[in-house]
DSSP file (Angstrom, degrees, kcal/mol; ACC not computed):
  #  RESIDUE AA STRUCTURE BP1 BP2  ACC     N-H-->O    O-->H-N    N-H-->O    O-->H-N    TCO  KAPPA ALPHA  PHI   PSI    X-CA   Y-CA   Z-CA
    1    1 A X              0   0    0      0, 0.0     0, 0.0     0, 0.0     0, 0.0   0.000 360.0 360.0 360.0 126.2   51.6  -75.7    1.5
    2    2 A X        -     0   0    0      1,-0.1     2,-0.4     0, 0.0     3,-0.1  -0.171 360.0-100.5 -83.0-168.4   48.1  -75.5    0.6
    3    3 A X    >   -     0   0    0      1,-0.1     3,-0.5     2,-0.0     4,-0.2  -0.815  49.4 -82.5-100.6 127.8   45.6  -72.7    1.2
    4    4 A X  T 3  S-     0   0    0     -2,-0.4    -1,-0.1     1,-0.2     4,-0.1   0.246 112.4 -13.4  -7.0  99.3   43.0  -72.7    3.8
    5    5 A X  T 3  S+     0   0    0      1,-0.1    -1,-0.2     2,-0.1    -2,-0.0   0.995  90.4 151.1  66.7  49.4   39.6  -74.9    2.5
    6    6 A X  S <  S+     0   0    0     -3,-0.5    -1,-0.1     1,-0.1    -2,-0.1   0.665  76.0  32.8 -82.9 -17.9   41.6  -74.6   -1.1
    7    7 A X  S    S+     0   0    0     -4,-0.2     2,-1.0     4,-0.0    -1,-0.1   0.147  86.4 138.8-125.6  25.5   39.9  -78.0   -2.0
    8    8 A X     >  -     0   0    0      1,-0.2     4,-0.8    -4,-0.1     3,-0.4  -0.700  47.7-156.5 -85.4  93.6   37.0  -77.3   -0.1
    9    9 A X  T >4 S+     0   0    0     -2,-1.0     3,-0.7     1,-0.2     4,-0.4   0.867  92.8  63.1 -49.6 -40.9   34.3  -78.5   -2.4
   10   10 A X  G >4 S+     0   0    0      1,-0.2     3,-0.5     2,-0.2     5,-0.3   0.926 106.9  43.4  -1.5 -84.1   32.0  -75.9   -0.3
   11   11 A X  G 34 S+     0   0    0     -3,-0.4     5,-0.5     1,-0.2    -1,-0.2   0.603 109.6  57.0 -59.6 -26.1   34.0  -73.0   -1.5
   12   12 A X  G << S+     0   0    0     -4,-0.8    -1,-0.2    -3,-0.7    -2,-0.2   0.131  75.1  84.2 -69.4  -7.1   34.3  -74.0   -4.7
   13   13 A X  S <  S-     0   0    0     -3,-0.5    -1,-0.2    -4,-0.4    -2,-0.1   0.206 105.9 -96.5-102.2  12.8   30.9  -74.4   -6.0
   14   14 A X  S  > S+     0   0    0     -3,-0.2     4,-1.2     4,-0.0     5,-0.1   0.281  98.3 108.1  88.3   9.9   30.4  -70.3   -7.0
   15   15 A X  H >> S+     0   0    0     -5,-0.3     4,-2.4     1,-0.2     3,-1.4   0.992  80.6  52.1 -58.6 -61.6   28.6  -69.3   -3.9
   16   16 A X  H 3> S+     0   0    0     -5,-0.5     4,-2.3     1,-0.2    -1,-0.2   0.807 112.6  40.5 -35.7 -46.8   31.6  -67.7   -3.0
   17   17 A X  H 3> S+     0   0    0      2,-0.2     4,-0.8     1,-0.2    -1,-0.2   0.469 113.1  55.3 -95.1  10.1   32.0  -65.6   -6.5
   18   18 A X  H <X S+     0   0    0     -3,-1.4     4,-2.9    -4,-1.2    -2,-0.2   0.870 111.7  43.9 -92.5 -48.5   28.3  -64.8   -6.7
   19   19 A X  H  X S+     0   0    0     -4,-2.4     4,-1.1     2,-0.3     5,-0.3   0.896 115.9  48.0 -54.7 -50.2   28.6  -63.3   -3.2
   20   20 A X  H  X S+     0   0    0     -4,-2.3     4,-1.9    -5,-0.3    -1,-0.2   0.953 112.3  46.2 -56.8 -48.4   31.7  -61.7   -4.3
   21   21 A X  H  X S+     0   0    0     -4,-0.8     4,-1.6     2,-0.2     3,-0.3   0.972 110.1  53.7 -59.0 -45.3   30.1  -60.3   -7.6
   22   22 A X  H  X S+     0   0    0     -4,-2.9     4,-1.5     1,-0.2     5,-0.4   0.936 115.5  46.6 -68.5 -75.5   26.6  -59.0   -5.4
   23   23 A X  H  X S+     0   0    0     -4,-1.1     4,-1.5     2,-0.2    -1,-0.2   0.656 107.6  50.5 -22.9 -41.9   29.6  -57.1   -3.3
   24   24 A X  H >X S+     0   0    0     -4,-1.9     4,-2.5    -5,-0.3     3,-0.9   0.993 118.5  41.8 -59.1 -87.2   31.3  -55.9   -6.4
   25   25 A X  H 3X S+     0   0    0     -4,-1.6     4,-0.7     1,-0.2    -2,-0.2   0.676 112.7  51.3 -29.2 -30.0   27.6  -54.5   -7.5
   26   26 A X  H 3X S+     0   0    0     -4,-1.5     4,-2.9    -5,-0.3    -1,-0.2   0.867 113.7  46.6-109.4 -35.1   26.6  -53.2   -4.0
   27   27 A X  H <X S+     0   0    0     -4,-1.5     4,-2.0    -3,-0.9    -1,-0.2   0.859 112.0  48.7 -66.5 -38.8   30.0  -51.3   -4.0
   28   28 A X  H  X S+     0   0    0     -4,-2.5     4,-0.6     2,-0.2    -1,-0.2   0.626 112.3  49.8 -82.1  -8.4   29.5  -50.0   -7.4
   29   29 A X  H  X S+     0   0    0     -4,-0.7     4,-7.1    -5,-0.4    -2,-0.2   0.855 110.4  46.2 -71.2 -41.9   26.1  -48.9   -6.6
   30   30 A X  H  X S+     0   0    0     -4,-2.9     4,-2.2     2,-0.2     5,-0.2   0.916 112.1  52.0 -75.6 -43.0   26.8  -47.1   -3.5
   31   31 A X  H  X S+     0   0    0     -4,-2.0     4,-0.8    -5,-0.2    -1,-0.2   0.794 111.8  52.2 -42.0 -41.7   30.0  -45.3   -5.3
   32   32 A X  H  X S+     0   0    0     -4,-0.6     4,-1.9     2,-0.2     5,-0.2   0.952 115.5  40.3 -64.3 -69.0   27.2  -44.4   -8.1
   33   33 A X  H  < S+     0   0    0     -4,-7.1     4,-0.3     1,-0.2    -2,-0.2   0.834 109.5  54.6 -54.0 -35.3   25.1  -42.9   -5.4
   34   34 A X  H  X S+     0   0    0     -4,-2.2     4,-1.3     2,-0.2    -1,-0.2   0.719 111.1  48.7 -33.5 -56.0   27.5  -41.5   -3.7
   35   35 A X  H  X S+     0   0    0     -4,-0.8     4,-2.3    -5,-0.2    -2,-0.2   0.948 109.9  46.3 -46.2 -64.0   28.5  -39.7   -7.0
   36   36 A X  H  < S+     0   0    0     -4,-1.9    -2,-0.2     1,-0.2     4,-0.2   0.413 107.3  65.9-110.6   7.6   25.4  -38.5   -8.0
   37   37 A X  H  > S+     0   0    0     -4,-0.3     4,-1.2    -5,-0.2     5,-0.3   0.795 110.2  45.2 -29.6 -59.9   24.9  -37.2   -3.7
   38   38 A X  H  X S+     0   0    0     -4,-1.3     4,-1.6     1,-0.3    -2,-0.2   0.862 110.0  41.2 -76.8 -52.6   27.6  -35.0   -4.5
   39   39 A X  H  < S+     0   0    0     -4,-2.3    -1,-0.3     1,-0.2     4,-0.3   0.441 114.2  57.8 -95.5   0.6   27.0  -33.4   -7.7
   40   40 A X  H  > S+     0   0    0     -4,-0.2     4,-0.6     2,-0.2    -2,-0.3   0.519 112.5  41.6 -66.2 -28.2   23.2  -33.0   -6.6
   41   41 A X  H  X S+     0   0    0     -4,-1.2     4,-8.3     2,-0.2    -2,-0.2   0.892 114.7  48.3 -84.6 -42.4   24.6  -31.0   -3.5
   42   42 A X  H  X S+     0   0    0     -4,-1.6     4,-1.1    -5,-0.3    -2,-0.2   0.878 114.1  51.9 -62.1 -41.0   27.4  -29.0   -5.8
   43   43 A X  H  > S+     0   0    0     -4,-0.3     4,-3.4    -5,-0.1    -1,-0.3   0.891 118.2  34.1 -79.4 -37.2   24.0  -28.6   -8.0
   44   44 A X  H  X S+     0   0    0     -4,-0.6     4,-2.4     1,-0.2     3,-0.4   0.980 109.9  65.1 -71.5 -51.6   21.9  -27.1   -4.7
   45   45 A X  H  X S+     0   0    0     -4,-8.3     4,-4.1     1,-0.2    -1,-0.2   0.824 106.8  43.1 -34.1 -60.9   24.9  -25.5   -3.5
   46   46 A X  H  X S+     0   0    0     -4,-1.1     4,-1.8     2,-0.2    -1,-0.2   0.754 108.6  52.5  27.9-100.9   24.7  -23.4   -6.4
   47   47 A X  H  X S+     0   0    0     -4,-3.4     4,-1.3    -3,-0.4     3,-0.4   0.901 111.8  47.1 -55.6 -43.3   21.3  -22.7   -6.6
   48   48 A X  H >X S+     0   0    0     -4,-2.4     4,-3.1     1,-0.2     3,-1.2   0.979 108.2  56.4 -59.0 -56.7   21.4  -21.5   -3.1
   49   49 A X  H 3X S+     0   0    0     -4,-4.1     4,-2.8    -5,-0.3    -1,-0.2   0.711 109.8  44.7  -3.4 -61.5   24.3  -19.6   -3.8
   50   50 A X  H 3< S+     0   0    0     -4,-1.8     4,-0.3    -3,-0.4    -1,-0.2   0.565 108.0  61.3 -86.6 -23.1   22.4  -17.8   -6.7
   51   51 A X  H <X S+     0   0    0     -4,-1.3     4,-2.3    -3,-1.2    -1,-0.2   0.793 105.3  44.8 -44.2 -59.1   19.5  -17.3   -4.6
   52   52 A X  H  X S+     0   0    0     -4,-3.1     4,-4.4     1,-0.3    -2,-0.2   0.983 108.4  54.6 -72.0 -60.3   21.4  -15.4   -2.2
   53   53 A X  H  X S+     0   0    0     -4,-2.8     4,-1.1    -5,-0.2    -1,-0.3   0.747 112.5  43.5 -50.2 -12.7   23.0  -13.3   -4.5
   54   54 A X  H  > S+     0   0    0     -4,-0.3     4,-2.1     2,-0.2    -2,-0.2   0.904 113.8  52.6 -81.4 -35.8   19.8  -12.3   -6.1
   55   55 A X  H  X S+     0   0    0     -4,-2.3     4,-1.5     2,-0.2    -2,-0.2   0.752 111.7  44.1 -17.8 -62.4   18.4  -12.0   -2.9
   56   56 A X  H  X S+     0   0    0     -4,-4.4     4,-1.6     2,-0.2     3,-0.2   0.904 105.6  61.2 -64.3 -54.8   21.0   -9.9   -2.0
   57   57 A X  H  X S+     0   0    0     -4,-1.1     4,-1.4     2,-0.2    -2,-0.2   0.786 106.2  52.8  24.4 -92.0   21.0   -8.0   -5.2
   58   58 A X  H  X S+     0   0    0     -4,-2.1     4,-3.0     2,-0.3    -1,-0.2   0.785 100.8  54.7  10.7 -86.0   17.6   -7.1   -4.2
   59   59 A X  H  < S+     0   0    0     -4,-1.5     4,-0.3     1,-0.3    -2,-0.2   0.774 106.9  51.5 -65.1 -39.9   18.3   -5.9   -1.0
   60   60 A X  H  X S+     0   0    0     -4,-1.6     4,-2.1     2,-0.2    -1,-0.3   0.745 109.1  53.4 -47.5 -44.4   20.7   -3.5   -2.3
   61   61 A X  H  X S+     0   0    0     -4,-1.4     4,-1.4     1,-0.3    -2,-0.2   0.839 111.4  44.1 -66.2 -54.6   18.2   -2.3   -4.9
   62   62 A X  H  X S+     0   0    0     -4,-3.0     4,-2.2    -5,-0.2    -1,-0.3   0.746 104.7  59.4 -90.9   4.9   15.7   -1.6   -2.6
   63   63 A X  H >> S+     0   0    0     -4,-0.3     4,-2.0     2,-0.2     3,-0.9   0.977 106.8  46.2 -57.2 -74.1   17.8    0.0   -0.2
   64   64 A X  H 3X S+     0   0    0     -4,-2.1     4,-1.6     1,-0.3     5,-0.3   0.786 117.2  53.9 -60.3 -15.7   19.0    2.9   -2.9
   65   65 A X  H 3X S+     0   0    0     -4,-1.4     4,-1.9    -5,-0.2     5,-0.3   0.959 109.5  41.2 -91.1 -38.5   15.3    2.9   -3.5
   66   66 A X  H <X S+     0   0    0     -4,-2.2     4,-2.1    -3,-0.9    -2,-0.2   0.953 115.1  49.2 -34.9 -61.3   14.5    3.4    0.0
   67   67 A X  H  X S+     0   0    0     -4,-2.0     4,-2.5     2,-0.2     5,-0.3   0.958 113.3  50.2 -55.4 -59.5   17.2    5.9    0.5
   68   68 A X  H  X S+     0   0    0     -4,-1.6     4,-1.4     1,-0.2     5,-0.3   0.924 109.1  53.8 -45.2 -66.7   15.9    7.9   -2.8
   69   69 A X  H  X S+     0   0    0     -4,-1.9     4,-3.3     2,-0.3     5,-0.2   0.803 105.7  48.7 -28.6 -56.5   12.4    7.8   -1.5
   70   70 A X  H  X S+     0   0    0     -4,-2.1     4,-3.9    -5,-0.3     5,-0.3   0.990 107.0  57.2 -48.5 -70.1   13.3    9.4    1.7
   71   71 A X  H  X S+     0   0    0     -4,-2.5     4,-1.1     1,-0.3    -2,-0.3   0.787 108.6  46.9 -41.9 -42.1   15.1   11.9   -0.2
   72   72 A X  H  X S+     0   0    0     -4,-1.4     4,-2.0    -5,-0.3    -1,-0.3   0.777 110.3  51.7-102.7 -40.8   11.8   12.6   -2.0
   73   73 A X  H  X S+     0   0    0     -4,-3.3     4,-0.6    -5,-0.3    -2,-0.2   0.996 109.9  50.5 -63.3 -43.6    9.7   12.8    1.2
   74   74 A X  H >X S+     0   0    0     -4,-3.9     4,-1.7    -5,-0.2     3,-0.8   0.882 106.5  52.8 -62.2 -35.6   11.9   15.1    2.7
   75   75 A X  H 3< S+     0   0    0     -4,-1.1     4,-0.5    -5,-0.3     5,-0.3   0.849 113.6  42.1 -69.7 -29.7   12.0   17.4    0.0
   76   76 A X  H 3< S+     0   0    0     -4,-2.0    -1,-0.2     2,-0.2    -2,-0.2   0.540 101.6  64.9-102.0  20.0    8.3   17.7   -0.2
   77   77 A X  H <X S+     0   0    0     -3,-0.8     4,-1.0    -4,-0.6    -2,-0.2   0.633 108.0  49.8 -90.3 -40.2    7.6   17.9    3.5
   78   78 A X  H  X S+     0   0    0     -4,-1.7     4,-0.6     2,-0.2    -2,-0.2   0.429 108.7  44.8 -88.4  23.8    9.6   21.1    2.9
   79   79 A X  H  > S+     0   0    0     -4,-0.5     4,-2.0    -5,-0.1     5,-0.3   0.471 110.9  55.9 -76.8 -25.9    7.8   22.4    0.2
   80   80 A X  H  > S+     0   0    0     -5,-0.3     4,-2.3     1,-0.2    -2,-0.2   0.948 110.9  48.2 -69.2 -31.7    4.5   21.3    2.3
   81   81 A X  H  X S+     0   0    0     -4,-1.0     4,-1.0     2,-0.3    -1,-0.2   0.946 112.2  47.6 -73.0 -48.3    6.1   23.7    5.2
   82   82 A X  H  X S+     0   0    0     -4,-0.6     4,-0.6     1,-0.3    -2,-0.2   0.930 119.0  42.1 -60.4 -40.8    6.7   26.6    2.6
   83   83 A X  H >X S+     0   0    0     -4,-2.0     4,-0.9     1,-0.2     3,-0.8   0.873  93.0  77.0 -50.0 -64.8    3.2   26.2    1.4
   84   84 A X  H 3X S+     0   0    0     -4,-2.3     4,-3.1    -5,-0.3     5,-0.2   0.806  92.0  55.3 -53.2 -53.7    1.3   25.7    4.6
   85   85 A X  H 3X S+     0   0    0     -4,-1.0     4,-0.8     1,-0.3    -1,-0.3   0.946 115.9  43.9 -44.6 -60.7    1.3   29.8    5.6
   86   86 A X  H X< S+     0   0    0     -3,-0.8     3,-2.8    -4,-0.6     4,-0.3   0.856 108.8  50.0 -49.3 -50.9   -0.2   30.2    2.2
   87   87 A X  H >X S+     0   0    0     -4,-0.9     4,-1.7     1,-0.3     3,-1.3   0.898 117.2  45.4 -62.2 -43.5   -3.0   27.3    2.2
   88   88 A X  H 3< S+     0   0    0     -4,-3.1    -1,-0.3     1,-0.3    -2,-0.2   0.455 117.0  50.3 -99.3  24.1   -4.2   28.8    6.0
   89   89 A X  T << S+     0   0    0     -3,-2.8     4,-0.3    -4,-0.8    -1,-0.3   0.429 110.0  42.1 -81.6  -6.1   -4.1   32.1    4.4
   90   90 A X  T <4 S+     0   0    0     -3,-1.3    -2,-0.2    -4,-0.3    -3,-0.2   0.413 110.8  56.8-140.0 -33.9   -5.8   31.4    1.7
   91   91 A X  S >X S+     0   0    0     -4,-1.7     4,-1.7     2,-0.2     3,-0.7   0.727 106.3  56.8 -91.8 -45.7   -8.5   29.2    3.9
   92   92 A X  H 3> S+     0   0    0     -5,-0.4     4,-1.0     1,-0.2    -2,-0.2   0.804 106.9  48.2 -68.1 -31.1   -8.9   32.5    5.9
   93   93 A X  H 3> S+     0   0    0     -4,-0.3     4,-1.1     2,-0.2    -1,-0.2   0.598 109.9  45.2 -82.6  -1.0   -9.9   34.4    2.7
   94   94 A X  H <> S+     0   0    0     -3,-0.7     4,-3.4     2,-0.2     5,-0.3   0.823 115.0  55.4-100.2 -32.9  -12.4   32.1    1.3
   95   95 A X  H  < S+     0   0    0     -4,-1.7     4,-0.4     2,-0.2    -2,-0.2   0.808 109.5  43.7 -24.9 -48.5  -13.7   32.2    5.3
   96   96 A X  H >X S+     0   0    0     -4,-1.0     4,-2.3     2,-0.2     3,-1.9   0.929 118.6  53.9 -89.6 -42.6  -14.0   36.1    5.2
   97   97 A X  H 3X S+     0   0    0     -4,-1.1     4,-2.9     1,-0.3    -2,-0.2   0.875 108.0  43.0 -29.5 -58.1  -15.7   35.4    1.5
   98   98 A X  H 3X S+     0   0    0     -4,-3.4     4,-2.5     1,-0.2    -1,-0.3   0.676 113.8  48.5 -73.6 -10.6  -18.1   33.3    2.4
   99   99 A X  H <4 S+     0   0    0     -3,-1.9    -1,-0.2    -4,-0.4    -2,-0.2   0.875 112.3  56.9 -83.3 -35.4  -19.1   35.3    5.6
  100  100 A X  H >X S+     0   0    0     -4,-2.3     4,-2.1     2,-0.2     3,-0.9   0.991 114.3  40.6 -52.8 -80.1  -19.1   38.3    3.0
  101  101 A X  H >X S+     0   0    0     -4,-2.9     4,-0.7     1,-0.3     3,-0.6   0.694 108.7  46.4 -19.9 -80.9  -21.4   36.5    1.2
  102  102 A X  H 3X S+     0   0    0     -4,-2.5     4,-0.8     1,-0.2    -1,-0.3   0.481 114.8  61.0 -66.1  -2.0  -24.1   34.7    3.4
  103  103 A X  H <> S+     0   0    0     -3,-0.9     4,-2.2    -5,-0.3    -1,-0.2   0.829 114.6  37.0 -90.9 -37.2  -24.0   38.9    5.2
  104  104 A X  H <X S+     0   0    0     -4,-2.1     4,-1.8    -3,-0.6    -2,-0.2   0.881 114.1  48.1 -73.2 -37.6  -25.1   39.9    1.8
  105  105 A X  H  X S+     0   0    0     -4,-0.7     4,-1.9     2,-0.2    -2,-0.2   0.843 116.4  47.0 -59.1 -42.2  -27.3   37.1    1.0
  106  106 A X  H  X S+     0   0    0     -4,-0.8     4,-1.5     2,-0.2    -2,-0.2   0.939 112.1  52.2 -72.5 -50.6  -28.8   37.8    4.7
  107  107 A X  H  X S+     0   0    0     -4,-2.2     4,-2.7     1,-0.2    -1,-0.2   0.866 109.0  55.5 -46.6 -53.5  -29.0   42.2    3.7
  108  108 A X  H  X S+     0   0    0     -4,-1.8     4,-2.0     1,-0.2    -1,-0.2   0.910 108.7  42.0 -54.0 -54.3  -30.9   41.1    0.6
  109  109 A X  H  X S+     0   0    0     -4,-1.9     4,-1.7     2,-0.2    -2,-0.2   0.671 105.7  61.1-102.1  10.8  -33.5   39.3    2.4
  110  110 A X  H  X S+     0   0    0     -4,-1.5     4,-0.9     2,-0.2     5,-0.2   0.901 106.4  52.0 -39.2 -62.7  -33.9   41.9    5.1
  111  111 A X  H  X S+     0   0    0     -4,-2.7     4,-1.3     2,-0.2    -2,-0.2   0.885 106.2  51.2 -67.7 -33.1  -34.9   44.1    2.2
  112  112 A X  H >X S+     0   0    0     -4,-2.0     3,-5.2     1,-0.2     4,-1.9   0.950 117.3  38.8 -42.1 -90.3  -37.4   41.8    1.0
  113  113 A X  H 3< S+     0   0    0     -4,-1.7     4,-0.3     1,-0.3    -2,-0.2   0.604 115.6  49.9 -51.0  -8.5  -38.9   41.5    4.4
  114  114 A X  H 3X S+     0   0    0     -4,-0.9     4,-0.8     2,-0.1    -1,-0.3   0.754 110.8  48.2-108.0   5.9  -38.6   45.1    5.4
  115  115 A X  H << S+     0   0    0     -3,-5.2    -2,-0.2    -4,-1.3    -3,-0.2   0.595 112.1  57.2-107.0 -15.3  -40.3   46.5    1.8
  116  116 A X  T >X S+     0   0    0     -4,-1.9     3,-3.0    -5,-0.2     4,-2.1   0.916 106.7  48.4 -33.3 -82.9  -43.0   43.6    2.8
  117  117 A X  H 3> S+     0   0    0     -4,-0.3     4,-2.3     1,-0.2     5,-0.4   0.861 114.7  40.0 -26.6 -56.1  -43.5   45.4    6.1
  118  118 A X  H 3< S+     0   0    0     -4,-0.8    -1,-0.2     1,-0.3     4,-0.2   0.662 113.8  51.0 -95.4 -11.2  -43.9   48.9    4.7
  119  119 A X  H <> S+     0   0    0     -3,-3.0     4,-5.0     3,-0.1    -1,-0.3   0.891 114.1  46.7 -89.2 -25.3  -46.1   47.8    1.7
  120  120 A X  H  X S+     0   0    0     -4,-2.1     4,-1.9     2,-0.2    -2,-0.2   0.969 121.9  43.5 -39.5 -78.3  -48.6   45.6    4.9
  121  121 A X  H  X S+     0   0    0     -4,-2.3     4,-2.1     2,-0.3     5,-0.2   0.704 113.9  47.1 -58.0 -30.2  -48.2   49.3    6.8
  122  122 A X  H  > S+     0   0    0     -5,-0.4     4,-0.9    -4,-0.2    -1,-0.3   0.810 117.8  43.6 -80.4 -35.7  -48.9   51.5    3.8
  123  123 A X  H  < S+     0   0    0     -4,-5.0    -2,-0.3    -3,-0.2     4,-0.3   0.833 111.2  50.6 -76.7 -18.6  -51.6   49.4    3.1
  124  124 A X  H  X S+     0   0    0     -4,-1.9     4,-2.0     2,-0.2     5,-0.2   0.911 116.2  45.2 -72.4 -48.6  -52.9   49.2    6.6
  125  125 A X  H  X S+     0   0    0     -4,-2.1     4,-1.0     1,-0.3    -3,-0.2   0.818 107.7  55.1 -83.8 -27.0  -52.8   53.0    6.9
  126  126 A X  H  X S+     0   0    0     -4,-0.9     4,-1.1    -5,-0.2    -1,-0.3   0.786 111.4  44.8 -77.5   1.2  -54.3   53.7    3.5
  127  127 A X  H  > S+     0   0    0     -4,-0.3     4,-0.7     2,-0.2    -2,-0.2   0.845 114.0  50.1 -96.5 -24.9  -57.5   51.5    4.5
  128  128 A X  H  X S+     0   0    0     -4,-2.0     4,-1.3     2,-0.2    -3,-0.2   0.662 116.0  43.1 -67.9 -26.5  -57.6   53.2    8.0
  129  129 A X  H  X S+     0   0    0     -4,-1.0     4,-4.1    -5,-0.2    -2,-0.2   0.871 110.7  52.1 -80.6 -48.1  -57.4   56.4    6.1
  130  130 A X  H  X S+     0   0    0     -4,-1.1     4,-0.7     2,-0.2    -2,-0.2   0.683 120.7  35.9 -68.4 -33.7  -60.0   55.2    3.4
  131  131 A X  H  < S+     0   0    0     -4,-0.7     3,-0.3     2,-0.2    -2,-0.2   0.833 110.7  61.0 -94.4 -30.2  -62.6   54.2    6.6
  132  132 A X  H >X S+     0   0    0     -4,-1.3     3,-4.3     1,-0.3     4,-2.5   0.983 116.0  39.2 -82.9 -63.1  -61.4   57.4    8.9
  133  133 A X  H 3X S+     0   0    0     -4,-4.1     4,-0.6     1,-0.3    -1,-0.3   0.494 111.3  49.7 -87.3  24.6  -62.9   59.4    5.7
  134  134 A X  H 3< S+     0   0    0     -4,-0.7    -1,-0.3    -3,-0.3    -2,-0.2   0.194 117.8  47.9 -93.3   6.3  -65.9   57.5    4.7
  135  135 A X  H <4 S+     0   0    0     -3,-4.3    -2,-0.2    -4,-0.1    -3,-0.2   0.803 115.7  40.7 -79.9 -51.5  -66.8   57.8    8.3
  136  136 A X  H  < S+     0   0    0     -4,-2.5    -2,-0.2     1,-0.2    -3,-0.2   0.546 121.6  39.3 -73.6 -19.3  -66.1   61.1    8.5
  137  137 A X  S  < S+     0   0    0     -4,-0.6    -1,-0.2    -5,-0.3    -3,-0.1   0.342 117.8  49.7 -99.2 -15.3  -67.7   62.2    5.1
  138  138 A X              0   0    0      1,-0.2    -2,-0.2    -3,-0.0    -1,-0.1   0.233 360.0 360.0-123.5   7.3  -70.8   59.8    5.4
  139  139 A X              0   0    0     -4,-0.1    -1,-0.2     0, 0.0    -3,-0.1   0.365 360.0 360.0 -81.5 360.0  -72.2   60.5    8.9
């Protein structure tokens, strides 16, 4: 018995096995792409992969550096505590200094101005003194 359109000049003329070869190609293309889909996601996977683990990495790193850090603020927030009494003791004696000072600076020019006065008054009364007796001598 033959086979369906087996002498079917139609079928026979290579239409068929060029259409069959493009299929053959289109199949082996898509298998090729497919392929190189795959090992391009297996290559991202990867990357991402290694990404997170450095990432992660990281995060761990700066963590113990966080934690350390802490650890070093707290320790010098009590040193800052032990310290403070001195520093506003210590602000209260350059306070009484400077008050020392500018009272002395102030004493100093007192003396100026009161050994001004008394030489003004010593001179006022030796010229009053100097006129009482050329008044009194010259009449």
């Amino acid at each position: 018995m033959p086979r369906q359109h087996e002498n079917d000049p139609n079928v026979n003329r290579g239409d068929v096995h060029q259409i069959s070869m493009k299929l053959g190609q289109l199949s082996q293309a898509v298998e090729m792409m497919t392929d190189m889909w795959r090992r391009q996601e297996e290559i991202a996977t990867a990357g991402r992969r290694a990404l997170h683990d450095k990432v992660e990495i990281i995060r761990q790193e700066l963590g113990v550096q966080v934690a350390g850090l802490s650890l070093r603020v707290d320790r010098l927030t009590d040193q800052v505590k032990i310290i403070e009494p001195t520093v506003t003791a210590l602000k209260d004696d350059v306070e009484v200094f400077e008050h020392e000072k500018l009272r002395q600076e102030g004493a100093k020019r007192l003396g100026k101005v009161l050994i001004g006065a008394l030489g003004v008054v010593a001179g006022g009364v030796g010229w009053g003194v100097h006129e009482l007796v050329g008044y009194l001598f010259h009449k």
